[in-house]
ROLOVEX-511589 format. One record per atom (N, C-alpha, C): chain; x, y, z; residue in three letters; atom name. Coordinates in steps of 0.05 Angstrom, whole numbers, plus 5000, padded with zeros to 4 digits. Example, Ala and Ser with C-alpha at 12.3 -4.5 7.8 and 13.67 -1.06 7.14 Angstrom:
# ROLOVEX-511589
{r "A", {5264, 4886, 5156}, "ala", "N"};
{r "A", {5246, 4910, 5156}, "ala", "CA"};
{r "A", {5264, 4934, 5156}, "ala", "C"};
{r "A", {5257, 4955, 5142}, "ser", "N"};
{r "A", {5273, 4979, 5143}, "ser", "CA"};
{r "A", {5258, 5001, 5157}, "ser", "C"};
# end
This chain:
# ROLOVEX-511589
{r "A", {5421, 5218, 5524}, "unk", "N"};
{r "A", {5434, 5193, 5520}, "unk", "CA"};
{r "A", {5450, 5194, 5494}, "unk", "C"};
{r "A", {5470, 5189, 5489}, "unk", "N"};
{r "A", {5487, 5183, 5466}, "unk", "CA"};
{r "A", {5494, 5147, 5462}, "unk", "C"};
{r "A", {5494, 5152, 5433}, "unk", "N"};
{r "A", {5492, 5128, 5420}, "unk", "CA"};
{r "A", {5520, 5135, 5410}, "unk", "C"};
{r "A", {5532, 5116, 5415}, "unk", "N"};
{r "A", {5560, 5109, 5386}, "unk", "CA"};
{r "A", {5556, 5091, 5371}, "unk", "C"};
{r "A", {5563, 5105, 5347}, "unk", "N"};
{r "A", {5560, 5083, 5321}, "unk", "CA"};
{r "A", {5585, 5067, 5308}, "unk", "C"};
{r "A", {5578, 5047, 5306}, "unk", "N"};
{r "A", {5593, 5031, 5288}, "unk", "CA"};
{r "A", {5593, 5020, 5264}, "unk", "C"};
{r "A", {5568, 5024, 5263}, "unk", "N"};
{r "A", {5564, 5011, 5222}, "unk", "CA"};
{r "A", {5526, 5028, 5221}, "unk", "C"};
{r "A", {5528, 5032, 5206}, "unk", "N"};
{r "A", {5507, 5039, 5180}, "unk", "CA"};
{r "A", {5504, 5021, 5164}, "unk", "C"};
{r "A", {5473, 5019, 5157}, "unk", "N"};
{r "A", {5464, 5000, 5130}, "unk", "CA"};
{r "A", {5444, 5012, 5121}, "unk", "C"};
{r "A", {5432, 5017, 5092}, "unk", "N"};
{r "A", {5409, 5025, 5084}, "unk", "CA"};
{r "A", {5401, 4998, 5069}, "unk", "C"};
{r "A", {5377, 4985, 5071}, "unk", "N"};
{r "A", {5371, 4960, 5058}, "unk", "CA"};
{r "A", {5350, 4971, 5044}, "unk", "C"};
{r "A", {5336, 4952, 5023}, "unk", "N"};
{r "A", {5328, 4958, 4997}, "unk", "CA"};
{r "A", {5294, 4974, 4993}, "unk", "C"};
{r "A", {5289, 4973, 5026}, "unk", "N"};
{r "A", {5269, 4989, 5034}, "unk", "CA"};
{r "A", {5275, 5013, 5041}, "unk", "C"};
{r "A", {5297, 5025, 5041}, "unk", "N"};
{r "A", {5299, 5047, 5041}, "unk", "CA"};
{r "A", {5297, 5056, 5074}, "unk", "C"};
{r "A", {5308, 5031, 5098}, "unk", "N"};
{r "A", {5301, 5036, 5115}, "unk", "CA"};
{r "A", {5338, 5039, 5132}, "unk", "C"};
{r "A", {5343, 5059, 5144}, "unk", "N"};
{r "A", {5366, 5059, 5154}, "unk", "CA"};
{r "A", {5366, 5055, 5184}, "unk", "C"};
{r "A", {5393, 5029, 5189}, "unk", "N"};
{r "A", {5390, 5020, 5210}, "unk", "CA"};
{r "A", {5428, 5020, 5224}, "unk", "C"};
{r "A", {5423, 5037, 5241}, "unk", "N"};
{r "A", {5444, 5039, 5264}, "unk", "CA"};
{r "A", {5464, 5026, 5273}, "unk", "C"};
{r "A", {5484, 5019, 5279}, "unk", "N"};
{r "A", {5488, 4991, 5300}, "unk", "CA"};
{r "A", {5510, 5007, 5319}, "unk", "C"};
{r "A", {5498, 5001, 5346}, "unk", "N"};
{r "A", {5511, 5012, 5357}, "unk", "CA"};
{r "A", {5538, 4992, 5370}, "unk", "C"};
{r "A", {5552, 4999, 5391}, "unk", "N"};
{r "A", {5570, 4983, 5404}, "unk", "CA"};
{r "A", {5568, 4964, 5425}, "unk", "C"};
{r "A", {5531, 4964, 5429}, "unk", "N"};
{r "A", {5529, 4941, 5439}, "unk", "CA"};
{r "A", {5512, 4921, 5422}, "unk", "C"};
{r "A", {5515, 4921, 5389}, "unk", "N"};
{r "A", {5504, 4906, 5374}, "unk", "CA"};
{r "A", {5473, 4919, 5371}, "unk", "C"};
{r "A", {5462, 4932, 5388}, "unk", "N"};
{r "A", {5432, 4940, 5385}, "unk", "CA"};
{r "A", {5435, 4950, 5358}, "unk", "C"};
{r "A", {5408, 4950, 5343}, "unk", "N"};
{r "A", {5400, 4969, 5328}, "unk", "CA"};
{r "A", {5385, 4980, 5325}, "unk", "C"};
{r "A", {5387, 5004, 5315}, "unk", "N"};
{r "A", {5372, 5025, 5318}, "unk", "CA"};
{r "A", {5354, 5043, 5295}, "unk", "C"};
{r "A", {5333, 5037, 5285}, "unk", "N"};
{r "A", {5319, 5042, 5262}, "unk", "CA"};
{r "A", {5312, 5069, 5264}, "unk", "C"};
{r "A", {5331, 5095, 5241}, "unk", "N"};
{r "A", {5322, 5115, 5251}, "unk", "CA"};
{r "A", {5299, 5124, 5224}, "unk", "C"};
{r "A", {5299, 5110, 5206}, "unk", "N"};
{r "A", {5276, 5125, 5178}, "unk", "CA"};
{r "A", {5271, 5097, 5167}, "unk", "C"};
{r "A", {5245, 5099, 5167}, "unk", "N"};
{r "A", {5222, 5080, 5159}, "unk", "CA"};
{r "A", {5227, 5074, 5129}, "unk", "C"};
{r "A", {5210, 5061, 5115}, "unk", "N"};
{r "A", {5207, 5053, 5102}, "unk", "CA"};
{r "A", {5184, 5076, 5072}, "unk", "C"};
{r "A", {5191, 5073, 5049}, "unk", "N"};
{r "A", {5173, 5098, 5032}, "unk", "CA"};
{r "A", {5175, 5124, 5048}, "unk", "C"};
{r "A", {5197, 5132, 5054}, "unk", "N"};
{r "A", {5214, 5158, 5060}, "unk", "CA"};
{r "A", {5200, 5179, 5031}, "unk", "C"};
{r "A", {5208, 5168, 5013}, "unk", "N"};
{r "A", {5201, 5197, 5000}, "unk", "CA"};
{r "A", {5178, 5187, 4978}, "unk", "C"};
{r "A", {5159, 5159, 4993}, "unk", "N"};
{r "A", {5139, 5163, 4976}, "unk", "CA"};
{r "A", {5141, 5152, 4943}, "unk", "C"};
{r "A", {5140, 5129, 4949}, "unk", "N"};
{r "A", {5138, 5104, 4923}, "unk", "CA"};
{r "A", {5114, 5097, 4912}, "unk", "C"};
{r "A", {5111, 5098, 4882}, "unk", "N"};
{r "A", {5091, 5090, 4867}, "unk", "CA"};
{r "A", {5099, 5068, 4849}, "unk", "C"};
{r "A", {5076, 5049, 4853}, "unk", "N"};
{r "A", {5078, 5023, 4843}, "unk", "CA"};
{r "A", {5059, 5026, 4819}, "unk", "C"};
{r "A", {5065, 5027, 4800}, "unk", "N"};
{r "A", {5039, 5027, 4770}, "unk", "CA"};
{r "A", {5054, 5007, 4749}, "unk", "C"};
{r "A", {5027, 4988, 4754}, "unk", "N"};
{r "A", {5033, 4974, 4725}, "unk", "CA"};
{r "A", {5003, 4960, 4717}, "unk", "C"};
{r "A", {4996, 4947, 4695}, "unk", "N"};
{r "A", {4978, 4934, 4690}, "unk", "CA"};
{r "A", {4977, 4898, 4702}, "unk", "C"};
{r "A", {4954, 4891, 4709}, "unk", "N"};
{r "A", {4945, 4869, 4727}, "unk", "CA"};
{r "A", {4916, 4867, 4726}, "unk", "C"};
{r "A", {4918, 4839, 4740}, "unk", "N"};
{r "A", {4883, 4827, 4749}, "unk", "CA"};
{r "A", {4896, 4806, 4759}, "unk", "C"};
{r "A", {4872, 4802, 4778}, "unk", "N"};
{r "A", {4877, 4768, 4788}, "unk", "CA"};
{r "A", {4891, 4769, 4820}, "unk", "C"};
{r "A", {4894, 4756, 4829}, "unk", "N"};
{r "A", {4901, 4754, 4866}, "unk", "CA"};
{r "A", {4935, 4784, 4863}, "unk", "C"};
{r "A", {4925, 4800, 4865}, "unk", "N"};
{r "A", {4958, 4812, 4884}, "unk", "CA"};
{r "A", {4954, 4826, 4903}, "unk", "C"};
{r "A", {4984, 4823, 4915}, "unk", "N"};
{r "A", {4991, 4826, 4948}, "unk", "CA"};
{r "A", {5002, 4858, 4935}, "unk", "C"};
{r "A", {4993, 4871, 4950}, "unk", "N"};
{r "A", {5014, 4899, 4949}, "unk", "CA"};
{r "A", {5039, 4900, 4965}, "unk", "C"};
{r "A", {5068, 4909, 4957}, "unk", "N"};
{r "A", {5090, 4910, 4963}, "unk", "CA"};
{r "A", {5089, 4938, 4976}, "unk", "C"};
{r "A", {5091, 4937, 4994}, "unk", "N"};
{r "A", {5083, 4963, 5027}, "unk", "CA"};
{r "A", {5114, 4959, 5031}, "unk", "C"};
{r "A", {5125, 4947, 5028}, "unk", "N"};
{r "A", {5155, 4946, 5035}, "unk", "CA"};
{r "A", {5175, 4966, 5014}, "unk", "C"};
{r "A", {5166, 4967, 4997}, "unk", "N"};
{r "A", {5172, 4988, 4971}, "unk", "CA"};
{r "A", {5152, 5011, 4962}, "unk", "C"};
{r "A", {5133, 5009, 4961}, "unk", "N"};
{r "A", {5111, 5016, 4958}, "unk", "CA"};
{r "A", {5091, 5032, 4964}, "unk", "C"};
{r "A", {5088, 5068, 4971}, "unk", "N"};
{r "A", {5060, 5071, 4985}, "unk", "CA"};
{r "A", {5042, 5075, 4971}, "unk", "C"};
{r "A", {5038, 5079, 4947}, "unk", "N"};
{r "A", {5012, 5081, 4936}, "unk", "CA"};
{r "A", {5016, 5061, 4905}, "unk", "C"};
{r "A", {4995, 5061, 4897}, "unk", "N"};
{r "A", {4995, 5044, 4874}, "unk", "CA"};
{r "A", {4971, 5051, 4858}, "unk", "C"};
{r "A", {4993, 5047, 4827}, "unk", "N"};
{r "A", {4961, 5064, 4806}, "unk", "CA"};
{r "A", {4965, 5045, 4782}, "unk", "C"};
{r "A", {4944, 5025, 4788}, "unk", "N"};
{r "A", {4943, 4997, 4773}, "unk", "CA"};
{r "A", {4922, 4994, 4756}, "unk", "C"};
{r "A", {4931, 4999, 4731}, "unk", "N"};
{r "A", {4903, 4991, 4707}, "unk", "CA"};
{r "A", {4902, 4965, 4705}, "unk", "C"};
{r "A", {4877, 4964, 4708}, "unk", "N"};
{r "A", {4862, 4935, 4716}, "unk", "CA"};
{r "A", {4847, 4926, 4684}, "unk", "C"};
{r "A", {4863, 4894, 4674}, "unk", "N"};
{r "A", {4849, 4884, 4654}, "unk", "CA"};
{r "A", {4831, 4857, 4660}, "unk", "C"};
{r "A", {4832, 4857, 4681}, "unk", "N"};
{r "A", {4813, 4838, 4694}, "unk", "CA"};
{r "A", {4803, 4842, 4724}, "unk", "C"};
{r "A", {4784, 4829, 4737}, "unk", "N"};
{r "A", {4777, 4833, 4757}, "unk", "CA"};
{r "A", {4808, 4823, 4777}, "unk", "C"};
{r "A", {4803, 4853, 4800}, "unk", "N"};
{r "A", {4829, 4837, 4822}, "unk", "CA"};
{r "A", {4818, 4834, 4855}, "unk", "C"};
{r "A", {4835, 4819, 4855}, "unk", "N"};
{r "A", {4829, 4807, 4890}, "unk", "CA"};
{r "A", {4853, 4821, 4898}, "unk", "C"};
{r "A", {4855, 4838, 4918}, "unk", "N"};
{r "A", {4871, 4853, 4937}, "unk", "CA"};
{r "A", {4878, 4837, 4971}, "unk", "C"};
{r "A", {4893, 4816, 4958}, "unk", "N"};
{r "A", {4902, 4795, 4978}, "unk", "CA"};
{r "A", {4923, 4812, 5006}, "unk", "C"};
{r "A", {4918, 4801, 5028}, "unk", "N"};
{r "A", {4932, 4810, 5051}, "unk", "CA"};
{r "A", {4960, 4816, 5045}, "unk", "C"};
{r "A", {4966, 4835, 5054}, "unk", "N"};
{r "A", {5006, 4844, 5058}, "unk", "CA"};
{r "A", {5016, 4838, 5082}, "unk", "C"};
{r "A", {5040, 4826, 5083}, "unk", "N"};
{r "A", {5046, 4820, 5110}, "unk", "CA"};
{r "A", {5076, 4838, 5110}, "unk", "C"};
{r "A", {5074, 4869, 5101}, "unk", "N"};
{r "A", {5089, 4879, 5102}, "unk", "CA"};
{r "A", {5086, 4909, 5107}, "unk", "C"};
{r "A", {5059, 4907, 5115}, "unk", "N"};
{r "A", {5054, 4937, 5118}, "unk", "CA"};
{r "A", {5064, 4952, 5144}, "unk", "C"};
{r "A", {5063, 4973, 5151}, "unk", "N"};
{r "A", {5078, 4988, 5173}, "unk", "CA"};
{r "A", {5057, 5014, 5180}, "unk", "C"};
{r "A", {5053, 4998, 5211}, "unk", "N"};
{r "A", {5032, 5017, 5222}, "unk", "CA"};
{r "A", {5031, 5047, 5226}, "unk", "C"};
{r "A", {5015, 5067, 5201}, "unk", "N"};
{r "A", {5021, 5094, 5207}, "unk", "CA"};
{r "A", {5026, 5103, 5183}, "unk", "C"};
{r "A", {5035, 5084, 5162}, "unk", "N"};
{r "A", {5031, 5091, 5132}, "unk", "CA"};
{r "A", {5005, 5101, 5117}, "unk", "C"};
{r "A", {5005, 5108, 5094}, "unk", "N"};
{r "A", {4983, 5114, 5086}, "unk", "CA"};
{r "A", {4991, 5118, 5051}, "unk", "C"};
{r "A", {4967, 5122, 5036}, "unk", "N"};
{r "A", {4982, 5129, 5010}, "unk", "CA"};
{r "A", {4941, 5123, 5004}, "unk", "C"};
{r "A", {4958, 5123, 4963}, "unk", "N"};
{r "A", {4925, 5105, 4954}, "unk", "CA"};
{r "A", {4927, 5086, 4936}, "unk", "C"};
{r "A", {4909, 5082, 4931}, "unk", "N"};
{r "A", {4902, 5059, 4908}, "unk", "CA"};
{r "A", {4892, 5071, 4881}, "unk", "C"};
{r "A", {4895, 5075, 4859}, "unk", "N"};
{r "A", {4884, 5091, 4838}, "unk", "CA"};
{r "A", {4876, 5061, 4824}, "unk", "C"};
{r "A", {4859, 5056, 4809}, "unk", "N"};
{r "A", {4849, 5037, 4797}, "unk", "CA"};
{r "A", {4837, 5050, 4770}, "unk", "C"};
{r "A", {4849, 5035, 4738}, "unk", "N"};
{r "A", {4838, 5051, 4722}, "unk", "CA"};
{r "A", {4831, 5024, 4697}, "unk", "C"};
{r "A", {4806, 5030, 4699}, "unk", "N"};
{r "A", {4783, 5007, 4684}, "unk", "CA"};
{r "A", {4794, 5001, 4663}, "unk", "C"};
{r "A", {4801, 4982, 4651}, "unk", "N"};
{r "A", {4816, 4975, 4620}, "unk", "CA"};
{r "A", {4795, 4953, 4612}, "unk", "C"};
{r "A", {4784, 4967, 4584}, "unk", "N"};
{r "A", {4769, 4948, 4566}, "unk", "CA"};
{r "A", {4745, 4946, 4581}, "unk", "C"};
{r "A", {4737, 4937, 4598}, "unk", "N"};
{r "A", {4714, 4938, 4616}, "unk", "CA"};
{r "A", {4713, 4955, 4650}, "unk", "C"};
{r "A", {4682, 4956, 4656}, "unk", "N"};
{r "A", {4681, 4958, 4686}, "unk", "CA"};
{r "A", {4699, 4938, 4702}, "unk", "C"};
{r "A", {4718, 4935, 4715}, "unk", "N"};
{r "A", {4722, 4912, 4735}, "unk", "CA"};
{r "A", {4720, 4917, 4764}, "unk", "C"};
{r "A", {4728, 4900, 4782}, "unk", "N"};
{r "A", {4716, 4895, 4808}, "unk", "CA"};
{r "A", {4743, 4887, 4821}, "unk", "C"};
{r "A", {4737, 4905, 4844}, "unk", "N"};
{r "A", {4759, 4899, 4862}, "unk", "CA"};
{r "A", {4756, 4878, 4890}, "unk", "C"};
{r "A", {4761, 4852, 4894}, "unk", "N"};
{r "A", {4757, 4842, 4919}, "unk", "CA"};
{r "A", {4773, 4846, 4941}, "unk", "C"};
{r "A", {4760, 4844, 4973}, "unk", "N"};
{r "A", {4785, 4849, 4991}, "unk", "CA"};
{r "A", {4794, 4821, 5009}, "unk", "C"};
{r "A", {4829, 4828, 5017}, "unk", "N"};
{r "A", {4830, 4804, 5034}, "unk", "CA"};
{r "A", {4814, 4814, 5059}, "unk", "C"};
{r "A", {4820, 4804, 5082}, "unk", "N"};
{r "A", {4805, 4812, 5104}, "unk", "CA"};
{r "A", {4814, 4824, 5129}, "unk", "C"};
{r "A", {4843, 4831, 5118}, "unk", "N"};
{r "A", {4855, 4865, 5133}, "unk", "CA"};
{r "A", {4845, 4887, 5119}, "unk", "C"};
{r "A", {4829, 4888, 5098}, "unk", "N"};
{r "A", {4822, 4910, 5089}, "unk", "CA"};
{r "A", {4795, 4916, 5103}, "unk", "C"};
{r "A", {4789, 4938, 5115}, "unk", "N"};
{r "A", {4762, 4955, 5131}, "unk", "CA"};
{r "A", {4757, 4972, 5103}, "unk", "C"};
{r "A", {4729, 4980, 5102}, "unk", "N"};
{r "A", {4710, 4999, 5088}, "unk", "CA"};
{r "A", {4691, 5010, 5109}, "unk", "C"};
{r "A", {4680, 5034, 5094}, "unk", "N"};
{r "A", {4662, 5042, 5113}, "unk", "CA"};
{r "A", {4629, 5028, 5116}, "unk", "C"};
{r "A", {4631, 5013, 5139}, "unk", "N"};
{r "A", {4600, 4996, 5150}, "unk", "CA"};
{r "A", {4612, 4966, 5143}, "unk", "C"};
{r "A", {4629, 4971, 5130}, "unk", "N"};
{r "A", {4637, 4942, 5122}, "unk", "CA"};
{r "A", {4628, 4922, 5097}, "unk", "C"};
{r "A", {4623, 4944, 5080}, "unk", "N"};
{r "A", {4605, 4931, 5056}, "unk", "CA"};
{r "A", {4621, 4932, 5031}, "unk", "C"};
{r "A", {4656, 4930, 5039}, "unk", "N"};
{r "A", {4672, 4926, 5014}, "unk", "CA"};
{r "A", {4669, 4952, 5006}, "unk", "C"};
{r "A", {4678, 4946, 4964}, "unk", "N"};
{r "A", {4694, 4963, 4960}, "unk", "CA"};
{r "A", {4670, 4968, 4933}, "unk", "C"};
{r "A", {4660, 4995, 4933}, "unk", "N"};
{r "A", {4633, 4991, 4903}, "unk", "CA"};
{r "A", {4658, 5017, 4880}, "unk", "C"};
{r "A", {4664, 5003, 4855}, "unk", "N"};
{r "A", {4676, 5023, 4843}, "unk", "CA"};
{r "A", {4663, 5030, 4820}, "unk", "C"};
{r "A", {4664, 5042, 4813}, "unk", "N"};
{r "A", {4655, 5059, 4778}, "unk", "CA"};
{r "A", {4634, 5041, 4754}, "unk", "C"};
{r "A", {4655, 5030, 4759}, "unk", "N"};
{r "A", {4650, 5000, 4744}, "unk", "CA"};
{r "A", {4637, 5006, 4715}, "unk", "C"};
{r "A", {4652, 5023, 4702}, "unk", "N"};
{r "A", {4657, 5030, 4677}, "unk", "CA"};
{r "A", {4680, 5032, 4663}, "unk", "C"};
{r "A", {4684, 5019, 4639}, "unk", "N"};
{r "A", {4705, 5027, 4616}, "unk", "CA"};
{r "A", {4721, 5043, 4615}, "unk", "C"};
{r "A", {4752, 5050, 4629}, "unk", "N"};
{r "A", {4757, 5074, 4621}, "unk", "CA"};
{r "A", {4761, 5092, 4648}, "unk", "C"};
{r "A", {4745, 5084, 4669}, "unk", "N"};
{r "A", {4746, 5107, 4691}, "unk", "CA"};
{r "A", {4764, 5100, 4706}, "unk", "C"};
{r "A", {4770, 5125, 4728}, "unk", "N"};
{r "A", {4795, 5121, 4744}, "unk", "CA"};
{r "A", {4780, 5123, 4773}, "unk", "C"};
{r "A", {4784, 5110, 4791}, "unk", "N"};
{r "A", {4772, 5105, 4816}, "unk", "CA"};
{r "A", {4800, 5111, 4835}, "unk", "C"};
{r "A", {4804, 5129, 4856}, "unk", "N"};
{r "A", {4820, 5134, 4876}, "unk", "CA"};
{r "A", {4813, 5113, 4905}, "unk", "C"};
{r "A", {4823, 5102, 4903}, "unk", "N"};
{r "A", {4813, 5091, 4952}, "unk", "CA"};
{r "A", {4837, 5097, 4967}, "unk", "C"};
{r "A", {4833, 5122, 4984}, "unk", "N"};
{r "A", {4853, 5127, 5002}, "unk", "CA"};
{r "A", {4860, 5096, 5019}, "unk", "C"};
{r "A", {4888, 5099, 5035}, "unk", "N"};
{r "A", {4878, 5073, 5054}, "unk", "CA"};
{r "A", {4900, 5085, 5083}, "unk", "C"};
{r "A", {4892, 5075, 5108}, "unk", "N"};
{r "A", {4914, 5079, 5118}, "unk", "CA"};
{r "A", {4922, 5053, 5141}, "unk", "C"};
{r "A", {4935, 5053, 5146}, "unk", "N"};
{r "A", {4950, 5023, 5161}, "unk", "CA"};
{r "A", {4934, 5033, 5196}, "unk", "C"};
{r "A", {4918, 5019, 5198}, "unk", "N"};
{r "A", {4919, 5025, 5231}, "unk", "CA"};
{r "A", {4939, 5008, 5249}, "unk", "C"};
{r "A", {4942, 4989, 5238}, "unk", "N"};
{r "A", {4961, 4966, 5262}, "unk", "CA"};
{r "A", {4965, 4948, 5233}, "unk", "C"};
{r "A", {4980, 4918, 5252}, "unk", "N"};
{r "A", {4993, 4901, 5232}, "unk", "CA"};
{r "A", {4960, 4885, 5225}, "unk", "C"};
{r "A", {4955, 4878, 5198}, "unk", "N"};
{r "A", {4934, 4862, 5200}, "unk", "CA"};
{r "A", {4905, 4878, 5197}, "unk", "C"};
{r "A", {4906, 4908, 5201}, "unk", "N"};
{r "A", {4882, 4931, 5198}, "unk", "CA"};
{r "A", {4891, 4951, 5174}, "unk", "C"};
{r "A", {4875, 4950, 5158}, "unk", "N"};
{r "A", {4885, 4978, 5136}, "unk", "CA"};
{r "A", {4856, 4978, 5134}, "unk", "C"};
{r "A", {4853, 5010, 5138}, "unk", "N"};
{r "A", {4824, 5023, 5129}, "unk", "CA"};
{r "A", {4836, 5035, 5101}, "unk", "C"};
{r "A", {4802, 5027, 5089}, "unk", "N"};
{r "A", {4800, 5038, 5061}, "unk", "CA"};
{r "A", {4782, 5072, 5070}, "unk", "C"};
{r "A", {4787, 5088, 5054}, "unk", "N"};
{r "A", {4776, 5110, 5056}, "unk", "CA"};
{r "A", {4750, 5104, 5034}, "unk", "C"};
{r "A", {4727, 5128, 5027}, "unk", "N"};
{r "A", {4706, 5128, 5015}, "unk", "CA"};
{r "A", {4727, 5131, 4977}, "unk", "C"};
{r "A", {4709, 5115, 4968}, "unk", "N"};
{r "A", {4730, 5113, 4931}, "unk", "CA"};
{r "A", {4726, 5147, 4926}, "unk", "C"};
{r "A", {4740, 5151, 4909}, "unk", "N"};
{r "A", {4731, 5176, 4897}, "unk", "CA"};
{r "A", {4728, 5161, 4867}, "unk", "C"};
{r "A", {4707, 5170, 4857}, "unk", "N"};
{r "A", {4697, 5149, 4835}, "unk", "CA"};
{r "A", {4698, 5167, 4813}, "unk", "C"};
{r "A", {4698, 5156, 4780}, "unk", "N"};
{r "A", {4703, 5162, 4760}, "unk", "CA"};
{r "A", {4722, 5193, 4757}, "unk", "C"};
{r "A", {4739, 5197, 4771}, "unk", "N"};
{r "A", {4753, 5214, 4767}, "unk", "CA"};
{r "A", {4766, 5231, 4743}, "unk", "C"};
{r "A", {4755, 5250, 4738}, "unk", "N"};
{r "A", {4769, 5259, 4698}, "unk", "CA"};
{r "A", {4777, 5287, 4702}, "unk", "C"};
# end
């Protein structure tokens, strides 16, 4: 089958989309193509940006709630690095996040340490967390 093109766009996701001559479009490269890291310091309710975003390495000065993304894309994957500032803190999940048995997320929960959680998108609304890799040095 051949496609003729008429316009090209790359939008701010890094996602390029086609247009052919009967207006269709045609999404040929996803989104975190070459693998985006989001690091900054936080606590408190955030959404992760999956639209920019595949992994994220967030020093935590307070406890955080890991609220739902309504931007994730099924088949992604990346991690979460979490690195304890000033105290142990605690990570809560929204309720697209899976763990293994379902008993949430147990981290380090020391001063200082760096905790890894793989994750990967199964569908819209499912992201499995992998087992933490804990105090990491």
């Amino acid at each position: 089958m051949a496609v003729t093109v008429d316009s090209t766009s790359v939008n701010s996701s890094s996602t390029l989309t086609l247009t052919t001559s009967s207006g269709a479009n045609r999404i040929i490269a996803g989104r975190n193509v070459s693998g985006s890291v989001h690091t900054t310091t936080l606590s408190g309710g955030q959404t992760p940006d999956f639209s920019l975003y595949n992994s994220f390495v967030w020093t935590l000065n307070g406890n955080l709630t890991l609220n739902n993304p309504s931007d994730e894309a099924t088949g992604m994957s990346g991690v979460f690095v979490f690195i304890h500032s000033g105290a142990g803190r605690t990570v809560s999940l929204g309720t697209d996040y899976e763990t293994v048995g379902g008993s949430g997320l147990s981290l380090s929960g020391s001063s200082g340490a760096t905790d890894i959680v793989p994750y990967y998108v199964a569908s819209s609304g499912r992201i499995i967390l992998g087992a933490p890799q804990l105090n990491v040095s």
